[in-house]
PDBQT receptor file of N, H, CA, C and O in Angstrom, charges set to zero:
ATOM      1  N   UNK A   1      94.427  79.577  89.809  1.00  0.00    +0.000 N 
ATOM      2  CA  UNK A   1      95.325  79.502  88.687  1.00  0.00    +0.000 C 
ATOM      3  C   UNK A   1      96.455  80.502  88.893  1.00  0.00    +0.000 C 
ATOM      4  O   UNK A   1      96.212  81.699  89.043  1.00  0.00    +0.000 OA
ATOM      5  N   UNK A   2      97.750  79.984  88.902  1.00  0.00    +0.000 N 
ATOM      6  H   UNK A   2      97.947  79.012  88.780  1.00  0.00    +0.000 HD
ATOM      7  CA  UNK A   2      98.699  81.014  88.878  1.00  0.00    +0.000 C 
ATOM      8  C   UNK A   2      99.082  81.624  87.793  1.00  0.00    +0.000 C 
ATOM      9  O   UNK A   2      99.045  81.040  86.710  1.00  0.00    +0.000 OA
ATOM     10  N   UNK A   3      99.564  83.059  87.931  1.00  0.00    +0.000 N 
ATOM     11  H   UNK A   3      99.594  83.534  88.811  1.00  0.00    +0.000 HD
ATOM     12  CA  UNK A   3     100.247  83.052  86.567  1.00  0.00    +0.000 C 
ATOM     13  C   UNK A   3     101.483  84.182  86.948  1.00  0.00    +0.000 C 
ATOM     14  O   UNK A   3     101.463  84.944  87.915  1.00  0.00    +0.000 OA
ATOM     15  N   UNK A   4     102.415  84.088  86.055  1.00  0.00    +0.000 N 
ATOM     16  H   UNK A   4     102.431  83.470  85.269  1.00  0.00    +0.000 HD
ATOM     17  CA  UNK A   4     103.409  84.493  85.929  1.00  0.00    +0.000 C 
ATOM     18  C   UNK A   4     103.841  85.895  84.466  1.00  0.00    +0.000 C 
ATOM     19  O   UNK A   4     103.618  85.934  83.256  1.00  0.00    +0.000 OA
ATOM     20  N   UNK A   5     104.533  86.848  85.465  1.00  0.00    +0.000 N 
ATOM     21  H   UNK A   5     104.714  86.816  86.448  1.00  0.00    +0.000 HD
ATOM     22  CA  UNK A   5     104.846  87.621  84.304  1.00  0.00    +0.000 C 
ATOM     23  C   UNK A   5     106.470  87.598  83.731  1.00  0.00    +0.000 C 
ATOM     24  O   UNK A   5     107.509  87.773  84.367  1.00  0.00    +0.000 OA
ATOM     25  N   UNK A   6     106.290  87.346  82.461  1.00  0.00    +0.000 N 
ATOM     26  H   UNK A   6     105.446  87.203  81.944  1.00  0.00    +0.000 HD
ATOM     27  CA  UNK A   6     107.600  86.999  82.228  1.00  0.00    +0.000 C 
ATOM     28  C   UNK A   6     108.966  88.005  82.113  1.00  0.00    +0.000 C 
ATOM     29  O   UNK A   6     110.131  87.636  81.961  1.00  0.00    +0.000 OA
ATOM     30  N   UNK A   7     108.556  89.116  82.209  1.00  0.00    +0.000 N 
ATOM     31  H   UNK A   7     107.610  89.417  82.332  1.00  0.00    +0.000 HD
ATOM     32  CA  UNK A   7     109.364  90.148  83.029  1.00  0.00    +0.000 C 
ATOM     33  C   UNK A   7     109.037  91.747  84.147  1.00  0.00    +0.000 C 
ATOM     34  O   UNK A   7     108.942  92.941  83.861  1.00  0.00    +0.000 OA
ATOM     35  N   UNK A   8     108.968  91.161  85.143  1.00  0.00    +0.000 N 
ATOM     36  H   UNK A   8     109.045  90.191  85.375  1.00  0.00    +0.000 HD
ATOM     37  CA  UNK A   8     108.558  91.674  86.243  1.00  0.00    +0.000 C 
ATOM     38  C   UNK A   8     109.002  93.281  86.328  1.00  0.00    +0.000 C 
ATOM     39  O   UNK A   8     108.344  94.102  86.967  1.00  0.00    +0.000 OA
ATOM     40  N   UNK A   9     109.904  93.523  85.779  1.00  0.00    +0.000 N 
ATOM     41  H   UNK A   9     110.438  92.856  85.259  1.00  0.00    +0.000 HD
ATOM     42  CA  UNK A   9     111.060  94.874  86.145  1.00  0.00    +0.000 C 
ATOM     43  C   UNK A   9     110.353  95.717  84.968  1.00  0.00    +0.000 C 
ATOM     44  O   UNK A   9     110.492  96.939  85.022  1.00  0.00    +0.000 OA
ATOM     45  N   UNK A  10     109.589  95.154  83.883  1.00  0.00    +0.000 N 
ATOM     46  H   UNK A  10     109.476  94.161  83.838  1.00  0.00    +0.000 HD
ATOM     47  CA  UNK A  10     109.240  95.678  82.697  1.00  0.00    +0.000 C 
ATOM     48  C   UNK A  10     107.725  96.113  82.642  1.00  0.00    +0.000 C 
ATOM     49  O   UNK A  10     107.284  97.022  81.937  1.00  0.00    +0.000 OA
ATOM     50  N   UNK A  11     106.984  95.296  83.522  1.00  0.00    +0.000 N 
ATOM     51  H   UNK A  11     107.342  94.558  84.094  1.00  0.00    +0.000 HD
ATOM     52  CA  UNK A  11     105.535  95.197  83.641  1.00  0.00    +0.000 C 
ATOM     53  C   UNK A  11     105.731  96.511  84.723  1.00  0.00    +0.000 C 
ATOM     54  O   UNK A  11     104.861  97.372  84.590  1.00  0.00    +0.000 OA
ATOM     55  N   UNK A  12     106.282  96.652  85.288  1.00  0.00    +0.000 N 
ATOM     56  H   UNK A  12     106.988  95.952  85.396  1.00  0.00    +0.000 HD
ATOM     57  CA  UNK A  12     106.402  97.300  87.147  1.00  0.00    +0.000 C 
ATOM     58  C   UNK A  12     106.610  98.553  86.337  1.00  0.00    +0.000 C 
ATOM     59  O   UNK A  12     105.728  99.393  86.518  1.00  0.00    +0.000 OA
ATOM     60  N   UNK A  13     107.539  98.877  85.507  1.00  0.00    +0.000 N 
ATOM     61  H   UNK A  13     108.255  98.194  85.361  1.00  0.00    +0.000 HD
ATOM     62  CA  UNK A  13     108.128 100.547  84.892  1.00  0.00    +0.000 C 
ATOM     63  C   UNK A  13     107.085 100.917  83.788  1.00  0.00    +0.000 C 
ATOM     64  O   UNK A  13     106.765 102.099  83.659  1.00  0.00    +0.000 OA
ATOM     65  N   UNK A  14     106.484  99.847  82.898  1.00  0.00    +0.000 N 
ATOM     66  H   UNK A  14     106.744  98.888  83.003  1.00  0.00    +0.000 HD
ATOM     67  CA  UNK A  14     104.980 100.084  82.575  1.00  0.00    +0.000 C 
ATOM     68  C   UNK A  14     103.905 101.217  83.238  1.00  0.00    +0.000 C 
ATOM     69  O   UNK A  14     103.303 102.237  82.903  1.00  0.00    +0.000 OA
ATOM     70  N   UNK A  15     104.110 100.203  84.581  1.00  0.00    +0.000 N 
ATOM     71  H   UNK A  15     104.600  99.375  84.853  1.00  0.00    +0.000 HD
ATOM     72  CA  UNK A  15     102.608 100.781  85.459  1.00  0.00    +0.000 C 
ATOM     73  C   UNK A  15     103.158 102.156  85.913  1.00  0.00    +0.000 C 
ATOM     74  O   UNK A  15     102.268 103.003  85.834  1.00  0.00    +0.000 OA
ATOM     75  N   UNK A  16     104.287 102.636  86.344  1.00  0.00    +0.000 N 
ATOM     76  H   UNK A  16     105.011 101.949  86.408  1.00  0.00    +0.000 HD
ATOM     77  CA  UNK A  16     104.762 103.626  86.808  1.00  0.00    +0.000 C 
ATOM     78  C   UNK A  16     105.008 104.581  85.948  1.00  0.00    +0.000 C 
ATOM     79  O   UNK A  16     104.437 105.629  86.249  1.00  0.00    +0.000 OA
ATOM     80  N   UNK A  17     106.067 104.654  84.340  1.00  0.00    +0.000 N 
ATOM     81  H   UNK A  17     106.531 103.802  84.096  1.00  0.00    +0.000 HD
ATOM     82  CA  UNK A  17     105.552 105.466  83.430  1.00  0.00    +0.000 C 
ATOM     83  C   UNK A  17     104.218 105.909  82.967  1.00  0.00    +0.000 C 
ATOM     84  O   UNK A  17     104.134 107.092  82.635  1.00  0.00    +0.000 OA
ATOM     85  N   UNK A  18     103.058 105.099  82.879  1.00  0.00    +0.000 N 
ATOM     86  H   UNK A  18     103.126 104.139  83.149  1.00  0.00    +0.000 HD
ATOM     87  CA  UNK A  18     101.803 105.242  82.802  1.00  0.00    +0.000 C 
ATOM     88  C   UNK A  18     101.213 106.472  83.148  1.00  0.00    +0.000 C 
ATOM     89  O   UNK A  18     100.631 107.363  82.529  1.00  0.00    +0.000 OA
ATOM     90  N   UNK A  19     101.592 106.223  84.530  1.00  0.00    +0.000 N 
ATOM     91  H   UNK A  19     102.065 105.500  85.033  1.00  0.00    +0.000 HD
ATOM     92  CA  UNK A  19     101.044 107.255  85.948  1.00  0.00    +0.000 C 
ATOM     93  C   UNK A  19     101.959 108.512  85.261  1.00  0.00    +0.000 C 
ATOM     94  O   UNK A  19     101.346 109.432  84.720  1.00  0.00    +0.000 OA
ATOM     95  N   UNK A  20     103.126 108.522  85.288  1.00  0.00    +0.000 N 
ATOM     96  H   UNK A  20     103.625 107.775  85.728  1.00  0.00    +0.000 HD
ATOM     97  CA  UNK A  20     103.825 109.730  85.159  1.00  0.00    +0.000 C 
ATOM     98  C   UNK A  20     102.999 110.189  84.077  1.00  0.00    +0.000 C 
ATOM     99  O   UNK A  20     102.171 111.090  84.215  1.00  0.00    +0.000 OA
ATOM    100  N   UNK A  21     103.249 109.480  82.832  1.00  0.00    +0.000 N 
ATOM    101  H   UNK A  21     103.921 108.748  82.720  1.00  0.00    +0.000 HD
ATOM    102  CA  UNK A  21     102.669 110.235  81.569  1.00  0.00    +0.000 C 
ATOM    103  C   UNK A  21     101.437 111.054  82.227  1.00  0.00    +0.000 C 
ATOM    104  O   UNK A  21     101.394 112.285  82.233  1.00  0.00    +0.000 OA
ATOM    105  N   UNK A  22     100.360 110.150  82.825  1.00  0.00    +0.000 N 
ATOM    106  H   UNK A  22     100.394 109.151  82.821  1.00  0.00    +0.000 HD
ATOM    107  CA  UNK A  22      99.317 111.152  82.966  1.00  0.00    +0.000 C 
ATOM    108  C   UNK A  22      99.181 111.865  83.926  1.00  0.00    +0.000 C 
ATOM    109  O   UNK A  22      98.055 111.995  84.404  1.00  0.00    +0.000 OA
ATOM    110  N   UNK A  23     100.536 112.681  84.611  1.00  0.00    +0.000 N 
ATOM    111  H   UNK A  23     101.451 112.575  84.223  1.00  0.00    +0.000 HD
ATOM    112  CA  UNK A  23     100.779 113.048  86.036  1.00  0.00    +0.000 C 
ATOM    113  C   UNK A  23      99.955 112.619  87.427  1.00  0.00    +0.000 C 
ATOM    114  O   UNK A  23      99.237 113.326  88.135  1.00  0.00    +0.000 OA
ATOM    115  N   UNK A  24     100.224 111.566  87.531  1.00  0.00    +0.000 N 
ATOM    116  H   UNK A  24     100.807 110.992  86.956  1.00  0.00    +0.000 HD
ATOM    117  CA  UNK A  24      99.429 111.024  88.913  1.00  0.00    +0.000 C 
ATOM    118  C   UNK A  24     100.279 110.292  89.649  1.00  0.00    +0.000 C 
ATOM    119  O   UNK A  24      99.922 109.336  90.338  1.00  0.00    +0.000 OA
ATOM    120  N   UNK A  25     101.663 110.779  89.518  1.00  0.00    +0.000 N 
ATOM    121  H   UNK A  25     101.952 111.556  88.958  1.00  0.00    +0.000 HD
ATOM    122  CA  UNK A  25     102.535 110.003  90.664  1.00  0.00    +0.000 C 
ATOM    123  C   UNK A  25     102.745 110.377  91.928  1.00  0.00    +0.000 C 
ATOM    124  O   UNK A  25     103.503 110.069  92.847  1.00  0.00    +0.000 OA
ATOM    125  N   UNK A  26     101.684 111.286  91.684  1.00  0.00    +0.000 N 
ATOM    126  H   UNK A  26     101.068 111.536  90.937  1.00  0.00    +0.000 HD
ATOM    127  CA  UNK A  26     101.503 111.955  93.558  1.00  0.00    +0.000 C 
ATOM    128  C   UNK A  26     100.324 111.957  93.904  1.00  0.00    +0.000 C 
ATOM    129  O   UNK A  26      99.793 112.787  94.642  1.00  0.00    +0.000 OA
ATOM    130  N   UNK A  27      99.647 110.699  93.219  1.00  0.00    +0.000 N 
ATOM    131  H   UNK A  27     100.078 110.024  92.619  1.00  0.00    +0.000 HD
ATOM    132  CA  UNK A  27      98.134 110.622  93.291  1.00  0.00    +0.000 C 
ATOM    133  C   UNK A  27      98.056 109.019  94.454  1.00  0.00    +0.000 C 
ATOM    134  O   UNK A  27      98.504 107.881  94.318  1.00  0.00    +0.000 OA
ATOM    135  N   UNK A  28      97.311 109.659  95.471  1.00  0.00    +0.000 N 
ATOM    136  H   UNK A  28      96.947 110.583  95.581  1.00  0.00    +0.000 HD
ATOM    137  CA  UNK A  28      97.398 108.580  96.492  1.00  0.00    +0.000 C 
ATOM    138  C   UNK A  28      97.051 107.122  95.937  1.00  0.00    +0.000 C 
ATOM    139  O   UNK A  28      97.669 106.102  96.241  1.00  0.00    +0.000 OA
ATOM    140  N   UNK A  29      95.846 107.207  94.985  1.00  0.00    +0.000 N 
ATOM    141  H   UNK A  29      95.345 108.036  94.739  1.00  0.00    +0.000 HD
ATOM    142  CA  UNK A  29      96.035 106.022  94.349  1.00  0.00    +0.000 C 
ATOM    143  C   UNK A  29      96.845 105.165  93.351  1.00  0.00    +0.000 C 
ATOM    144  O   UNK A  29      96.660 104.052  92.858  1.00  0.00    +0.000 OA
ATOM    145  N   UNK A  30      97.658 105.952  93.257  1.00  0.00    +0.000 N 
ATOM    146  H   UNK A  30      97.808 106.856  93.658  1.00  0.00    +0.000 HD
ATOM    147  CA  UNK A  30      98.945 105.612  92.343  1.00  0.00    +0.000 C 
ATOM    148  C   UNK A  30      99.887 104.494  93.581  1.00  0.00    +0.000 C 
ATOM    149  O   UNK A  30     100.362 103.373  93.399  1.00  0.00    +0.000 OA
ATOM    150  N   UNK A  31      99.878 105.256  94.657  1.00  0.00    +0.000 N 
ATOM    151  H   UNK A  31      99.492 106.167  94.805  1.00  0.00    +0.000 HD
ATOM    152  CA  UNK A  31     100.874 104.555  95.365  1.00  0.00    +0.000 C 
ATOM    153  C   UNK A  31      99.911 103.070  95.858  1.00  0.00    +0.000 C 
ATOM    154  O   UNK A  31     100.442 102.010  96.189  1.00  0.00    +0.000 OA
ATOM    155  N   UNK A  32      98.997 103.218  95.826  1.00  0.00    +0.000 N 
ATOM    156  H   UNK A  32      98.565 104.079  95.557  1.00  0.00    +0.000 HD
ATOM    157  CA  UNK A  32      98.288 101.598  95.957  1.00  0.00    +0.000 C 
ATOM    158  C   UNK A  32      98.571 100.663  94.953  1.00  0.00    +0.000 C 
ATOM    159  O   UNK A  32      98.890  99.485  95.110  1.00  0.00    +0.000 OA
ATOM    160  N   UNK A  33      98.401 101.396  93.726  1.00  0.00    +0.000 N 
ATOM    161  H   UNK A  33      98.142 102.354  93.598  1.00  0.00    +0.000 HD
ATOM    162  CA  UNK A  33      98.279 100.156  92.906  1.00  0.00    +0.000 C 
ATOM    163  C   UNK A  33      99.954  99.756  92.653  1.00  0.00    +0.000 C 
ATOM    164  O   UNK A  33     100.367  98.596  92.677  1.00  0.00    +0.000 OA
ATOM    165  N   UNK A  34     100.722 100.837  92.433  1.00  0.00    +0.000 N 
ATOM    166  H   UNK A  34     100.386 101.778  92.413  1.00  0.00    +0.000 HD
ATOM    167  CA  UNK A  34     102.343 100.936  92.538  1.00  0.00    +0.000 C 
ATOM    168  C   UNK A  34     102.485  99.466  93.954  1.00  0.00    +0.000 C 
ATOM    169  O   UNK A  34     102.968  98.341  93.830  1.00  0.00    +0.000 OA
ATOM    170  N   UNK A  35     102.029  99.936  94.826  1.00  0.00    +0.000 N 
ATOM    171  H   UNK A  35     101.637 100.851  94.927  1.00  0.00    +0.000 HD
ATOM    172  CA  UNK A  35     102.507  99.364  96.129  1.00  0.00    +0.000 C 
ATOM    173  C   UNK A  35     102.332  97.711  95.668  1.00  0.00    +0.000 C 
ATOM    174  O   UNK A  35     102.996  96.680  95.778  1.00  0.00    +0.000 OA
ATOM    175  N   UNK A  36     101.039  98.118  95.092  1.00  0.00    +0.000 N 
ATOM    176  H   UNK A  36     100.499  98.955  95.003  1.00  0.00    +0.000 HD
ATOM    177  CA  UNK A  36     100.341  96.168  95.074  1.00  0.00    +0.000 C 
ATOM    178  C   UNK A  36     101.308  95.726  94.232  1.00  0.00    +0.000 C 
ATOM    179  O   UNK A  36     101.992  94.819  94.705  1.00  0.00    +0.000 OA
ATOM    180  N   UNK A  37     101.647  96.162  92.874  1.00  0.00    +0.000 N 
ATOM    181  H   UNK A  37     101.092  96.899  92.489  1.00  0.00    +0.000 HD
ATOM    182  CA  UNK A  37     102.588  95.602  91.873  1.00  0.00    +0.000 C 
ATOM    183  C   UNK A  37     103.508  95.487  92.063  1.00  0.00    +0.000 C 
ATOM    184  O   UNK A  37     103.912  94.376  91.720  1.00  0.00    +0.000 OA
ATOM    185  N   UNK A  38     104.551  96.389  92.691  1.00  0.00    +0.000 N 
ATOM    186  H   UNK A  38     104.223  97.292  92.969  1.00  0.00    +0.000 HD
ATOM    187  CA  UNK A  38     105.548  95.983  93.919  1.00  0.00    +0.000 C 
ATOM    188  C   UNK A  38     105.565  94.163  94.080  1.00  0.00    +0.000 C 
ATOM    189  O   UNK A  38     106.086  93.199  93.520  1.00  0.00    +0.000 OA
ATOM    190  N   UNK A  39     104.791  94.401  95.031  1.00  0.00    +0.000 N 
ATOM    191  H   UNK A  39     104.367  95.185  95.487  1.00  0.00    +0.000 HD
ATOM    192  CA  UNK A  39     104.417  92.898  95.909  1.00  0.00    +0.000 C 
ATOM    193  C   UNK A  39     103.917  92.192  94.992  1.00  0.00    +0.000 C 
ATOM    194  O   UNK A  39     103.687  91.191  95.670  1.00  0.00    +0.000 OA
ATOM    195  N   UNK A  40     103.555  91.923  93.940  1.00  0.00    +0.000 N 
ATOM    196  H   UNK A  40     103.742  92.737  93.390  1.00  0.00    +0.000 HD
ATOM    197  CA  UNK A  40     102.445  90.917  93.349  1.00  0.00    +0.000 C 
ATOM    198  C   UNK A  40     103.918  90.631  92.383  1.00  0.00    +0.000 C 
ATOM    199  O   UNK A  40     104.207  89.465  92.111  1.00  0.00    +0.000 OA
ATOM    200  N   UNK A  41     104.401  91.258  92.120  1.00  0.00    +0.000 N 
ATOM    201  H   UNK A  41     104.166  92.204  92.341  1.00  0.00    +0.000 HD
ATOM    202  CA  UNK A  41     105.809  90.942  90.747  1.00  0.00    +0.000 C 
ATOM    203  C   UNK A  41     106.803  90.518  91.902  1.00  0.00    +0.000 C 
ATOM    204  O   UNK A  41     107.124  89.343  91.722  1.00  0.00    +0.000 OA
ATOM    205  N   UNK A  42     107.302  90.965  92.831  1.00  0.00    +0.000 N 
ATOM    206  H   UNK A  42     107.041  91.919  92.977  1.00  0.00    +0.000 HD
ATOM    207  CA  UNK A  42     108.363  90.922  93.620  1.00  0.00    +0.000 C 
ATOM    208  C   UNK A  42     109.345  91.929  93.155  1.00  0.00    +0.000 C 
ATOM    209  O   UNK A  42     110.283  91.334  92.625  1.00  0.00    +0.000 OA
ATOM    210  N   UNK A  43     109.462  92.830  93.143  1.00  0.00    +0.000 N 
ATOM    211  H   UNK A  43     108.700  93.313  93.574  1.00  0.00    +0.000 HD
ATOM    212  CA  UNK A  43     110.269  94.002  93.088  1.00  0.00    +0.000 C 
ATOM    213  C   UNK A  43     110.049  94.758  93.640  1.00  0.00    +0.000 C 
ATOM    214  O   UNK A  43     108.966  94.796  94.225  1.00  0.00    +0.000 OA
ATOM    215  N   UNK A  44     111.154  95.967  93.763  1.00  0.00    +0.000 N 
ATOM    216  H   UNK A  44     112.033  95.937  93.287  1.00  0.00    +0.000 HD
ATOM    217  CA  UNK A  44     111.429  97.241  94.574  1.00  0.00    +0.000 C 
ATOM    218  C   UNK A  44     111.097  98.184  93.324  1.00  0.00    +0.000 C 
ATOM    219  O   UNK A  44     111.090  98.116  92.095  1.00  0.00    +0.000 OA
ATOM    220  N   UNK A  45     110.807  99.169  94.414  1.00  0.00    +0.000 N 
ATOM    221  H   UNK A  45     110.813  99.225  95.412  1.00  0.00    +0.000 HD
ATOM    222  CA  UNK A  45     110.239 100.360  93.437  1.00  0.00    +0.000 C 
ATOM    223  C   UNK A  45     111.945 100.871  92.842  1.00  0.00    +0.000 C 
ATOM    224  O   UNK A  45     112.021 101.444  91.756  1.00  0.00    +0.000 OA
ATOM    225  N   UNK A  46     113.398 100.557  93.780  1.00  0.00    +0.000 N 
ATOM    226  H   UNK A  46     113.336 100.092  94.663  1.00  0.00    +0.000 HD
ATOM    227  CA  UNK A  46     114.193 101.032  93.296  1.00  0.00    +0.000 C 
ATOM    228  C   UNK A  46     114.797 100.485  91.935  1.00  0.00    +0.000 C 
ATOM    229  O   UNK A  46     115.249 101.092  90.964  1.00  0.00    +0.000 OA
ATOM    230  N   UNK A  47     114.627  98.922  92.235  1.00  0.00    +0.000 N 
ATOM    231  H   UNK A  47     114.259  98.429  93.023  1.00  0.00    +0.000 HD
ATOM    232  CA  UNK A  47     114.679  97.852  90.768  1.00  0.00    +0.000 C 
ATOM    233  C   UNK A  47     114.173  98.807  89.917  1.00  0.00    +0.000 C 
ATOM    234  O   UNK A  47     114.927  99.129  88.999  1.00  0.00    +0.000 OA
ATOM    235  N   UNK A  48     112.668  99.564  89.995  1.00  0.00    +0.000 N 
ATOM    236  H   UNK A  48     112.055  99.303  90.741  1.00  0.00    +0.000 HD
ATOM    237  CA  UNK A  48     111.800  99.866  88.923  1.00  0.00    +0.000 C 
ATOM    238  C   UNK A  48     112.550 100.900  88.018  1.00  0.00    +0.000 C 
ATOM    239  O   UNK A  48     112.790 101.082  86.824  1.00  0.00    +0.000 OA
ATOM    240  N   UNK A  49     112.846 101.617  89.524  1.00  0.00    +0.000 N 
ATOM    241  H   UNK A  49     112.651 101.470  90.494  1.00  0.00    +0.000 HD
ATOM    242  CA  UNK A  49     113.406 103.327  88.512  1.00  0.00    +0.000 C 
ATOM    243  C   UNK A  49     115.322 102.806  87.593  1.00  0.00    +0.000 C 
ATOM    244  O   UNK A  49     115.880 102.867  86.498  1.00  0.00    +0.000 OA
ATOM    245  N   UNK A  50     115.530 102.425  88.749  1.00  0.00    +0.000 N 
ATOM    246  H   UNK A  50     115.076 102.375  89.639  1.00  0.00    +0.000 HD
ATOM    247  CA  UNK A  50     116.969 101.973  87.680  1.00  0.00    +0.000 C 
ATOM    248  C   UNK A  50     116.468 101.275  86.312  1.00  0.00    +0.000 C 
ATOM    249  O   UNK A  50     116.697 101.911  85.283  1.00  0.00    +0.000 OA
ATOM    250  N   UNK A  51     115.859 100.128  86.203  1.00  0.00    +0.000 N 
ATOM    251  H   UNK A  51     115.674  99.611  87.039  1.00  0.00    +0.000 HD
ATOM    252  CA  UNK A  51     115.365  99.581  84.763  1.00  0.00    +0.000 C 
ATOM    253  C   UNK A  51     114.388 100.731  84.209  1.00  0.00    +0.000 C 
ATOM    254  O   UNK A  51     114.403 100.786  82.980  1.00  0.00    +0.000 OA
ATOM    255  N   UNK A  52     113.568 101.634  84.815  1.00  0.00    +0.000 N 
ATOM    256  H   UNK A  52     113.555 101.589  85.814  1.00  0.00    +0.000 HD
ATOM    257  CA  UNK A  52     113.210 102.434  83.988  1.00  0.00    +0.000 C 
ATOM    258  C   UNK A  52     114.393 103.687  83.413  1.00  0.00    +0.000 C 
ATOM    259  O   UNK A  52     114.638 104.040  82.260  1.00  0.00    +0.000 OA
ATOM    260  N   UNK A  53     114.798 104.016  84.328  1.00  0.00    +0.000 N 
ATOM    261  H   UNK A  53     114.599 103.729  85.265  1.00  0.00    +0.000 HD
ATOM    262  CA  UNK A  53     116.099 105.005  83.398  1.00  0.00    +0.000 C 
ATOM    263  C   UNK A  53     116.999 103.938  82.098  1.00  0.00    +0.000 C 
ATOM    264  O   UNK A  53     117.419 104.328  81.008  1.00  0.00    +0.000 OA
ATOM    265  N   UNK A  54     117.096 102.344  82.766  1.00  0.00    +0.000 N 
ATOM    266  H   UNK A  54     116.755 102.027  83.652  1.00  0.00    +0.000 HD
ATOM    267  CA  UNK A  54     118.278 102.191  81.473  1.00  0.00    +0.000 C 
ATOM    268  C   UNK A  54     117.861 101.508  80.128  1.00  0.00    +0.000 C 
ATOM    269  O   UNK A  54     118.488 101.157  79.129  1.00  0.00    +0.000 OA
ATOM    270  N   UNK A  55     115.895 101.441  80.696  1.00  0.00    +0.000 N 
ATOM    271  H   UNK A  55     115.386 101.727  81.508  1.00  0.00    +0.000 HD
ATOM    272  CA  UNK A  55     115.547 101.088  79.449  1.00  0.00    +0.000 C 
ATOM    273  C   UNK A  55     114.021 101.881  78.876  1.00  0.00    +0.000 C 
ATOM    274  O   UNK A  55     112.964 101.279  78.689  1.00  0.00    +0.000 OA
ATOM    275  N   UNK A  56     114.202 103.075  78.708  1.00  0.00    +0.000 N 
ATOM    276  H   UNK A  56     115.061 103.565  78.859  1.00  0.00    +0.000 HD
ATOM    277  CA  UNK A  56     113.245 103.985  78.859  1.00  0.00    +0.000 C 
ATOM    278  C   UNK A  56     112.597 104.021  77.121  1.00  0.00    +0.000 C 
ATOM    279  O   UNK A  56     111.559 104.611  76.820  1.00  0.00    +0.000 OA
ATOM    280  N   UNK A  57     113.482 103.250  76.124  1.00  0.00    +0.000 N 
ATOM    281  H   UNK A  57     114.325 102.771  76.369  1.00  0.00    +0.000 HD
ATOM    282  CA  UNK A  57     112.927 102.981  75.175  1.00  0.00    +0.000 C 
ATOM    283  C   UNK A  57     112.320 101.803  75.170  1.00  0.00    +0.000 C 
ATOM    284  O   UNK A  57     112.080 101.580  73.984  1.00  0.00    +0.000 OA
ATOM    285  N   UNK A  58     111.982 101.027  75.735  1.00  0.00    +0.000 N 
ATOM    286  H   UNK A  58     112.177 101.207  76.699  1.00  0.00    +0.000 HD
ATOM    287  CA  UNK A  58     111.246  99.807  75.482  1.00  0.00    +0.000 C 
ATOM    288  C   UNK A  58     109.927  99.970  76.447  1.00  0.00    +0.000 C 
ATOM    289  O   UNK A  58     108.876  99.337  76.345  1.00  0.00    +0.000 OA
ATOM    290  N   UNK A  59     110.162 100.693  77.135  1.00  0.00    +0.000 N 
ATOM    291  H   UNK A  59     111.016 101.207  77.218  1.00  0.00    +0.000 HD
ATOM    292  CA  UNK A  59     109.057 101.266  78.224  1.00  0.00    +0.000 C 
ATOM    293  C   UNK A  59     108.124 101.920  77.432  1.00  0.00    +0.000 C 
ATOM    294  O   UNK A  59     106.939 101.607  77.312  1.00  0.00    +0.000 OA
ATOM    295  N   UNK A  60     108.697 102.834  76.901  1.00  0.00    +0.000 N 
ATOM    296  H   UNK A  60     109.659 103.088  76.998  1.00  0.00    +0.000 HD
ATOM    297  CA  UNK A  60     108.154 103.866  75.914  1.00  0.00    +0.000 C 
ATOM    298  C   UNK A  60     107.881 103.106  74.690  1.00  0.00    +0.000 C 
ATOM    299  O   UNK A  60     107.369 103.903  73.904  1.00  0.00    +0.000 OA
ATOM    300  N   UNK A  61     107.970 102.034  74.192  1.00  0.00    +0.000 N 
ATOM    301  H   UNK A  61     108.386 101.387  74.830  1.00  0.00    +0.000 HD
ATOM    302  CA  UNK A  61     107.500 101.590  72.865  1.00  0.00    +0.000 C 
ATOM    303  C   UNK A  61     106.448 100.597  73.129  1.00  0.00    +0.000 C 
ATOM    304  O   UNK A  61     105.655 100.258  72.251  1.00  0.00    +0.000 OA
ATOM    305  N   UNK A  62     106.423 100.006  74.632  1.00  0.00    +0.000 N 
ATOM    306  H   UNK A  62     107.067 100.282  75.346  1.00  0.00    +0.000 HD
ATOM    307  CA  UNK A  62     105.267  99.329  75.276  1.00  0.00    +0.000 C 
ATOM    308  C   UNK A  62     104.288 100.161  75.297  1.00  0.00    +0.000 C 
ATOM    309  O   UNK A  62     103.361 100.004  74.503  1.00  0.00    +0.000 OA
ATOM    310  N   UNK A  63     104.290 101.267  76.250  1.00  0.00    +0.000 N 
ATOM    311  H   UNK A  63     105.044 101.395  76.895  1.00  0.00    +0.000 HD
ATOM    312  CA  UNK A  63     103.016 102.060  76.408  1.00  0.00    +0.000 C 
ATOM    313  C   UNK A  63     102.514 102.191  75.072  1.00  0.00    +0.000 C 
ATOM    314  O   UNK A  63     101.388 101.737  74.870  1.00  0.00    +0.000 OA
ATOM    315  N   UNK A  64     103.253 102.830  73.935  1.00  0.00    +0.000 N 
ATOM    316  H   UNK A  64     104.168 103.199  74.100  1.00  0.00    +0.000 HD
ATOM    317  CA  UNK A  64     102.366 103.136  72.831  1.00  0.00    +0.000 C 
ATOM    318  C   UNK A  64     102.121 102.369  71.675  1.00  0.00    +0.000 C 
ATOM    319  O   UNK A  64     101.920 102.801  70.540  1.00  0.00    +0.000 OA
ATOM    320  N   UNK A  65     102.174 100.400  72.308  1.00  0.00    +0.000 N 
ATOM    321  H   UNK A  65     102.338 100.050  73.230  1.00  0.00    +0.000 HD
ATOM    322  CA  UNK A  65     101.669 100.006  71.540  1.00  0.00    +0.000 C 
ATOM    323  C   UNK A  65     102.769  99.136  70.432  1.00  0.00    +0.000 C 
ATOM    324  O   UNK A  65     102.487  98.167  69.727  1.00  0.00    +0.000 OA
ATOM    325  N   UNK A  66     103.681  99.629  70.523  1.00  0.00    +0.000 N 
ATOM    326  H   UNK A  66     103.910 100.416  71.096  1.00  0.00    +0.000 HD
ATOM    327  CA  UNK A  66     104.601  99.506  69.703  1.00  0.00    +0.000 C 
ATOM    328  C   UNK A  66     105.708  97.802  69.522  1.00  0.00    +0.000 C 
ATOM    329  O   UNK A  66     106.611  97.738  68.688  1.00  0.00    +0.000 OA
TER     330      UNK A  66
């Protein structure tokens, strides 16, 4: 079954704020699962950080739920 995320750049700065919040972006397993989501969405980690700087409120209102 395939499935699709309906915004890739948003799911990707998700998984990566996550990590930051709980300081583990220098945690070797960070860069696995980072790496896999990468590849599994089709994006660059650089896509990630630019959409995470220009949309750091919707990032931030995802994580908490909001």
């Amino acid at each position: 079954m395939s499935r699709t995320v309906a915004h890739p750049l948003l799911a990707a700065a998700i998984v990566k704020a996550r990590f930051a919040k709980i300081g583990k972006l220098g945690d070797p397993g960070f860069r696995v699962v980072f790496r896999g989501t990468l590849r599994d969405l089709g994006v660059t980690e650089p896509e990630v950080d630019r959409y995470l700087e220009e949309n750091r409120e919707e990032v931030e209102a995802a994580l908490s739920g909001a």
